[in-house]
Each structure stands twice: as structure tokens, then as C-alpha cells.
TIVO-2410 file (N, C-alpha, C; in nm, 3 decimals):
# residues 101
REC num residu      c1      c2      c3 atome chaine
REC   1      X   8.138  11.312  10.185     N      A
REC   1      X   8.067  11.331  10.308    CA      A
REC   1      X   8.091  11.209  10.395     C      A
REC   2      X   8.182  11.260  10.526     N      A
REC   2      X   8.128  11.143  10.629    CA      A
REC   2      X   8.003  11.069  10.689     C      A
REC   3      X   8.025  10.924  10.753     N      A
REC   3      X   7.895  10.912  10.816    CA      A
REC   3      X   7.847  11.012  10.964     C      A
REC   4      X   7.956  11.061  10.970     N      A
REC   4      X   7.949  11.206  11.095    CA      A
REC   4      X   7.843  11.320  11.059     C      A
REC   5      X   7.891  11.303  10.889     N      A
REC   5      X   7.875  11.483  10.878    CA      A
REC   5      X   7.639  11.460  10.824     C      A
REC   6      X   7.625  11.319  10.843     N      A
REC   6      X   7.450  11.332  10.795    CA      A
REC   6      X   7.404  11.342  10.935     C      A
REC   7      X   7.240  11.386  10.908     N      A
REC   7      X   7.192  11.408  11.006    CA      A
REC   7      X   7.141  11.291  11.061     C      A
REC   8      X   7.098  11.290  11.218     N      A
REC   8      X   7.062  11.110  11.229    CA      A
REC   8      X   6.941  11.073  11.211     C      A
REC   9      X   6.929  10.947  11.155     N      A
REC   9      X   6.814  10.885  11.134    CA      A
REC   9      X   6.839  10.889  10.962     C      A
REC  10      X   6.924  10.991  10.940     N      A
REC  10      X   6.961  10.983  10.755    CA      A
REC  10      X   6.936  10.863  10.714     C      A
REC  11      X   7.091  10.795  10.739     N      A
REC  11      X   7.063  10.682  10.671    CA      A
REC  11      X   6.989  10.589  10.648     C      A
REC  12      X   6.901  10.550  10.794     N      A
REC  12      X   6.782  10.480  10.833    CA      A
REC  12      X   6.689  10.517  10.694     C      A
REC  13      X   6.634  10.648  10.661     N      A
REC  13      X   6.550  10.682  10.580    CA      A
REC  13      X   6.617  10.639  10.472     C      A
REC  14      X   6.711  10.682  10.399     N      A
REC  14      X   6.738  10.631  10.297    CA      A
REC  14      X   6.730  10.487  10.274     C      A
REC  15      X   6.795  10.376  10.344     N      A
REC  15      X   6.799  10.269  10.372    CA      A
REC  15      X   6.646  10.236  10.360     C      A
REC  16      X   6.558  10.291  10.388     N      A
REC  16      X   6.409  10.210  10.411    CA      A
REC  16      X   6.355  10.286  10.264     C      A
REC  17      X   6.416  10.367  10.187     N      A
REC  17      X   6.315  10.430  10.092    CA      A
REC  17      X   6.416  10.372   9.923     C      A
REC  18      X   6.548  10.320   9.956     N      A
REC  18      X   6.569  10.193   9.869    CA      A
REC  18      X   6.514  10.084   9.843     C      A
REC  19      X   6.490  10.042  10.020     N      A
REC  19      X   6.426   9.913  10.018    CA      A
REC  19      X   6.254   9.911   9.939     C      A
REC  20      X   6.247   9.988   9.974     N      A
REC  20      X   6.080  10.000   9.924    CA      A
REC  20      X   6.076  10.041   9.764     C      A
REC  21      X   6.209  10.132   9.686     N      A
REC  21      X   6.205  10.110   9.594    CA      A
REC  21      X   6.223   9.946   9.511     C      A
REC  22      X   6.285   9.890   9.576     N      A
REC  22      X   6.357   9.815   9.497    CA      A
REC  22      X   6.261   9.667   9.521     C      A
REC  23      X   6.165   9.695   9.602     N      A
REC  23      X   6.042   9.584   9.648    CA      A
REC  23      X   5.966   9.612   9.542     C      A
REC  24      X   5.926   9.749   9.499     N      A
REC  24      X   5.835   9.827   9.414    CA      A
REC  24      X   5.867   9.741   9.293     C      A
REC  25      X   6.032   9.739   9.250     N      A
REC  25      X   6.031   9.746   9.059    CA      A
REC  25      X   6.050   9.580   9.081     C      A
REC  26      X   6.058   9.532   9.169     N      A
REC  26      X   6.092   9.404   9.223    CA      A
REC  26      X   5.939   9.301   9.178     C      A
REC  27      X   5.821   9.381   9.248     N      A
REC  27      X   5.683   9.366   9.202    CA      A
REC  27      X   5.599   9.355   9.087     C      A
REC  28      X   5.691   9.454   8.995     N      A
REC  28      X   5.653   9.489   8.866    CA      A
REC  28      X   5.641   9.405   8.775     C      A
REC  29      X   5.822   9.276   8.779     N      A
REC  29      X   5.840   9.222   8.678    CA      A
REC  29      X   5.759   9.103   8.656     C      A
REC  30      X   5.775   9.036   8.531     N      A
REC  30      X   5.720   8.888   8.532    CA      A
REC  30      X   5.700   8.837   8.624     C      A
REC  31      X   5.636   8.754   8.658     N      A
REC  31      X   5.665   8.620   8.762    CA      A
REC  31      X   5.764   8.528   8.740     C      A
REC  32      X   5.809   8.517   8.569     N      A
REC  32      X   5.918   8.441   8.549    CA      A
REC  32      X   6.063   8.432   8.531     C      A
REC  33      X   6.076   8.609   8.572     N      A
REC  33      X   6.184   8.677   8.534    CA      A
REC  33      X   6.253   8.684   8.667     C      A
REC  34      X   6.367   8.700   8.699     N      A
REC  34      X   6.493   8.694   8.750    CA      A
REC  34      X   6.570   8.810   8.788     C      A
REC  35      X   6.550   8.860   8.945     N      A
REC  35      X   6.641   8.985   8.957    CA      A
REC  35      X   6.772   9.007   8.804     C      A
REC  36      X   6.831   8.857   8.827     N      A
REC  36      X   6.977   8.901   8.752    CA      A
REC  36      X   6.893   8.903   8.602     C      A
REC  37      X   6.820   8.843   8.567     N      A
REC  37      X   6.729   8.854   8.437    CA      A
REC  37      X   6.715   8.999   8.399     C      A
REC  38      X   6.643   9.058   8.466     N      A
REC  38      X   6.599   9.227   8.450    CA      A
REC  38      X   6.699   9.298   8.489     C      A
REC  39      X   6.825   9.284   8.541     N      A
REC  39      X   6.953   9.326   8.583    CA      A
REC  39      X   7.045   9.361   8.450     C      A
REC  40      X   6.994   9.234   8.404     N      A
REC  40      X   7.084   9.211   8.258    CA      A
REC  40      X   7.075   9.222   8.157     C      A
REC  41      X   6.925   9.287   8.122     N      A
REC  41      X   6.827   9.324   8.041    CA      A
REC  41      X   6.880   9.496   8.061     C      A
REC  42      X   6.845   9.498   8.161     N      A
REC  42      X   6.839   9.706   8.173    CA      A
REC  42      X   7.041   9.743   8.161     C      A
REC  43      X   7.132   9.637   8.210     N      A
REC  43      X   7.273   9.671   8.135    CA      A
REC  43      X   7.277   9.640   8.020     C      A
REC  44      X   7.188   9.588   7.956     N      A
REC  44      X   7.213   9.569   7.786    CA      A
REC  44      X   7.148   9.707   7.728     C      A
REC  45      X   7.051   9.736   7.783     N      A
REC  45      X   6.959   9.852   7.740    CA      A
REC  45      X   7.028  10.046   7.782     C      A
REC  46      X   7.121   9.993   7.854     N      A
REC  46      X   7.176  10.111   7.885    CA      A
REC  46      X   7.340  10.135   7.828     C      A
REC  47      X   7.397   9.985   7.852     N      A
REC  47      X   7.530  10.039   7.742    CA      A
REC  47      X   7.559   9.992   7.625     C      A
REC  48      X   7.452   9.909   7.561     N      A
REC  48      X   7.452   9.818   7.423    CA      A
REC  48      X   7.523   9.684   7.432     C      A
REC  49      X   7.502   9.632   7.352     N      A
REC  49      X   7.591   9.512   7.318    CA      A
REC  49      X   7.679   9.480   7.409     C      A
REC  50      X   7.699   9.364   7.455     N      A
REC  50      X   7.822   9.323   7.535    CA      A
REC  50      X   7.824   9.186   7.540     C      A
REC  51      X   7.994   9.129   7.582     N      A
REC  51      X   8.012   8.983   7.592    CA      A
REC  51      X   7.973   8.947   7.670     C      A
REC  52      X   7.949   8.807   7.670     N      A
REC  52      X   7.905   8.712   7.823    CA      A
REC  52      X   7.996   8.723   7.951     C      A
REC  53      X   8.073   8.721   7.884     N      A
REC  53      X   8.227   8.755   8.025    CA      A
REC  53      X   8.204   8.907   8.061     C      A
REC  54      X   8.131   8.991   8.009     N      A
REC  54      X   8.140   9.147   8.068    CA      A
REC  54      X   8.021   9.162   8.139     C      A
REC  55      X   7.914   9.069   8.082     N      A
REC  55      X   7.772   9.065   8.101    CA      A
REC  55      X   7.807   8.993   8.299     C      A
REC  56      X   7.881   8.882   8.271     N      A
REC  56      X   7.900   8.775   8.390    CA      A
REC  56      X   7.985   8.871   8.485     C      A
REC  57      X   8.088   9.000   8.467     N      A
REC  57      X   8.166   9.100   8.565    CA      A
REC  57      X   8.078   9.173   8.610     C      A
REC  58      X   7.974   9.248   8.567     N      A
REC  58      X   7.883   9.367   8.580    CA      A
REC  58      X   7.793   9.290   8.716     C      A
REC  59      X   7.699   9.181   8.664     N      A
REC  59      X   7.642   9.132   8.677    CA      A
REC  59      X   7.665   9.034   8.859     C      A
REC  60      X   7.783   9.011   8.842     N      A
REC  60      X   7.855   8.966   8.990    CA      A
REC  60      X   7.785   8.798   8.985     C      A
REC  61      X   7.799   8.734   8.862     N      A
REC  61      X   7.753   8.603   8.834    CA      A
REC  61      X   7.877   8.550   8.752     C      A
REC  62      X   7.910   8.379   8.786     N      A
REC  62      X   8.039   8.327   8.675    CA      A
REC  62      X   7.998   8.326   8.563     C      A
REC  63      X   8.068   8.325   8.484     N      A
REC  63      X   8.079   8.295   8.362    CA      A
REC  63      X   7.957   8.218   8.312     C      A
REC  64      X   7.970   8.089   8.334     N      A
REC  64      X   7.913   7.937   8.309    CA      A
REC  64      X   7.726   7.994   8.347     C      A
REC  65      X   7.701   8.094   8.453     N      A
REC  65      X   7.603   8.092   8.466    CA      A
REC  65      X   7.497   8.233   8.388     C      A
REC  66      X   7.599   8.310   8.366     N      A
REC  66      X   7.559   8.415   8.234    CA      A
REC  66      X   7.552   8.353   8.145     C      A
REC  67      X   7.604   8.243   8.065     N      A
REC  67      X   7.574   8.206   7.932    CA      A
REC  67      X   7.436   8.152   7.956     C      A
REC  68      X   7.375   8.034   8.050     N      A
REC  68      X   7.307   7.969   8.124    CA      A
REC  68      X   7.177   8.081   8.103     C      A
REC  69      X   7.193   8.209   8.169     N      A
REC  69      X   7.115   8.295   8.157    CA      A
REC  69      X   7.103   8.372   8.020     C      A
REC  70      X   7.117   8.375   7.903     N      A
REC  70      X   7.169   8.440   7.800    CA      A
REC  70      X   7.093   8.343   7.744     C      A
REC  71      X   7.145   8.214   7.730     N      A
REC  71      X   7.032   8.118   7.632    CA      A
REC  71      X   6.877   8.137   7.702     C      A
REC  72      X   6.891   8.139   7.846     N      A
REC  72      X   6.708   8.155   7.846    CA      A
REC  72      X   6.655   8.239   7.804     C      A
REC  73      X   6.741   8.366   7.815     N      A
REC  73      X   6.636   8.507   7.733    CA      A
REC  73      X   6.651   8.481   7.601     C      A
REC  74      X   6.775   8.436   7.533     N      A
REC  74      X   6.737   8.440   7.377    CA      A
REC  74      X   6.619   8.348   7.352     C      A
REC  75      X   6.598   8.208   7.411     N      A
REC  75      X   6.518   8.140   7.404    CA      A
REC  75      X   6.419   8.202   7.421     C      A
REC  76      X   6.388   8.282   7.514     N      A
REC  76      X   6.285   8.395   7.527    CA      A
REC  76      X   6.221   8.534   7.444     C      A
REC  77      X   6.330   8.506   7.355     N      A
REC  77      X   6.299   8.599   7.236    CA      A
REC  77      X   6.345   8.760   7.289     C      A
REC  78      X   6.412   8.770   7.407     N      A
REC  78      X   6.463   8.923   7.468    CA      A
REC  78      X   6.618   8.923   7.433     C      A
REC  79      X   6.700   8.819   7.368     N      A
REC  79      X   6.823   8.881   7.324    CA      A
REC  79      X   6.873   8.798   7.268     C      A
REC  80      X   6.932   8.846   7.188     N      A
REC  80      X   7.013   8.756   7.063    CA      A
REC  80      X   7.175   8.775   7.014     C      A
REC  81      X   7.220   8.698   7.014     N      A
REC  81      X   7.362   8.657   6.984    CA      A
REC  81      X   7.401   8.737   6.846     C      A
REC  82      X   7.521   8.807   6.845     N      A
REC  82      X   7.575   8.901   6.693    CA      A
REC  82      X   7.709   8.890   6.711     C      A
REC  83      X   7.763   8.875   6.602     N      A
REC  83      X   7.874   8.854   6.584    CA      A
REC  83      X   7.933   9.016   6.594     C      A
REC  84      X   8.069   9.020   6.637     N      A
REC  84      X   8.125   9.130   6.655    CA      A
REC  84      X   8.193   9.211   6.510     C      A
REC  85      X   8.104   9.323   6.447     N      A
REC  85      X   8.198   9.345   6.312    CA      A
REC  85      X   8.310   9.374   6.334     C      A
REC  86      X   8.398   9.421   6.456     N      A
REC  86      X   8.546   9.456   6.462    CA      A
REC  86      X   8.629   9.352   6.474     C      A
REC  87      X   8.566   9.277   6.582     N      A
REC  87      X   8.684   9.122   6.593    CA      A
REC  87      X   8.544   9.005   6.586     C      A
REC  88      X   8.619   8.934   6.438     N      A
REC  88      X   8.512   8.843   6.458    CA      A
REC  88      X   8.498   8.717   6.517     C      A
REC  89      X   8.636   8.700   6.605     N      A
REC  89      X   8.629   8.575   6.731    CA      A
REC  89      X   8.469   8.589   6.858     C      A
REC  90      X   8.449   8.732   6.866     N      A
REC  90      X   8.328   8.786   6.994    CA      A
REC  90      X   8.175   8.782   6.919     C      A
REC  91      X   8.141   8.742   7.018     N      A
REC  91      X   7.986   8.716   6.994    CA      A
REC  91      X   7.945   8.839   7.071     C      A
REC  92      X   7.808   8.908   7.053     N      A
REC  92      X   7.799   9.042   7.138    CA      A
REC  92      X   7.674   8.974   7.166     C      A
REC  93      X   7.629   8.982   7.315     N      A
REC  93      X   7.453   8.957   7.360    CA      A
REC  93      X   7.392   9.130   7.346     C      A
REC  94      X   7.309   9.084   7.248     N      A
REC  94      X   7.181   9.230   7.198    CA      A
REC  94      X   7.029   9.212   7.235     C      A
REC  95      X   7.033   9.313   7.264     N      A
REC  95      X   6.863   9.326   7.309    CA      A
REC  95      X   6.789   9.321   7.190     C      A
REC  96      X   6.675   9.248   7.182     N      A
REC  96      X   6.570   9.229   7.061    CA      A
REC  96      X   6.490   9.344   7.123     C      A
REC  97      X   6.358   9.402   7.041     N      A
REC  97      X   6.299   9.512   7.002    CA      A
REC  97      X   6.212   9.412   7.125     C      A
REC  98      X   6.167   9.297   7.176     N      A
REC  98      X   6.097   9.272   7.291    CA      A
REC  98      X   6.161   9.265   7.426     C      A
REC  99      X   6.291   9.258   7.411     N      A
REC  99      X   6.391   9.256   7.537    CA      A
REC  99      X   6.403   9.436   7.596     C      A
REC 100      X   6.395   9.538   7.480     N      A
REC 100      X   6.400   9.626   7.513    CA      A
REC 100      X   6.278   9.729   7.568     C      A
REC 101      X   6.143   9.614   7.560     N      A
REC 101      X   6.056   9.664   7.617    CA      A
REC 101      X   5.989   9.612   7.751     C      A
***
């Protein structure tokens, strides 16, 4: 669909009923938690296990600052470091049974 073919004021509405979602779940979280925190929490919770370097592509953060973020939640008791049973050079970041809630 073109931007021709919506009706007008479409996008406006949509545009204002994202924003208000995303203020909403925005509201919800901790006080101590971190858009990219709960970002990185709900991609662990939706495709499992993953490296810091896939965690740091998804995520649209370097490298250096996903790991950065990765030790605070494990420190936090929401995810923990596993070794990879297929290749055991990879560490996989996993959601703990409190990260996933």
C-alpha cells in the first residue's frame, strides 16, 4: 500500500495510537529498567538464547555496550550466561525463570 492509497489523517492516528502505546508499556516497567533492558529481555523471551553480538545487531547497540548490559541483568538475576552445547567457543545469554517474568 502507498502513502496515496490511506485515507487522510491515517497515519496521524496511527502515529498517535503507537505513541500512546509505547508511553503505556513504557510506564509499566521498573523504574530501574531500561527501554534497551526490556527490549532485550522480551528478544530473549521470544526467540531463546542468543549471543551478545546478535543480542548487540537486534538491539541497534555496539557490542561493548550489550555485554555492559548483559552483566547488569545477570547481576540482576534476569539472565544468565550458557555455554553453547553445539559449538563450545559461544556463550548463549538465557532468560532465568525471573527474567522471564
Amino acid at each position: 500500500m502507498s502513502r496515496h492509497d490511506t485515507a487522510p489523517g491515517a497515519s496521524a492516528a496511527i502515529g498517535a495510537a503507537l505513541y500512546r502505546l509505547a508511553t503505556r508499556t513504557a510506564r509499566r516497567l521498573p523504574r530501574d529498567m531500561s527501554l534497551t533492558s526490556a527490549a532485550t529481555l522480551a528478544t530473549l523471551d521470544r526467540t531463546g538464547p542468543r549471543r551478545i553480538t546478535d543480542l548487540a545487531a537486534v538491539e541497534g547497540v555496539t557490542q561493548p555496550a550489550m555485554t555492559t548490559l548483559v552483566r547488569v541483568l545477570e547481576e540482576s538475576g534476569l539472565v544468565e550466561r550458557r555455554g553453547d552445547a553445539s559449538d563450545k567457543r559461544v556463550t548463549l545469554v538465557c532468560l532465568t525463570q525471573a527474567g522471564a517474568s
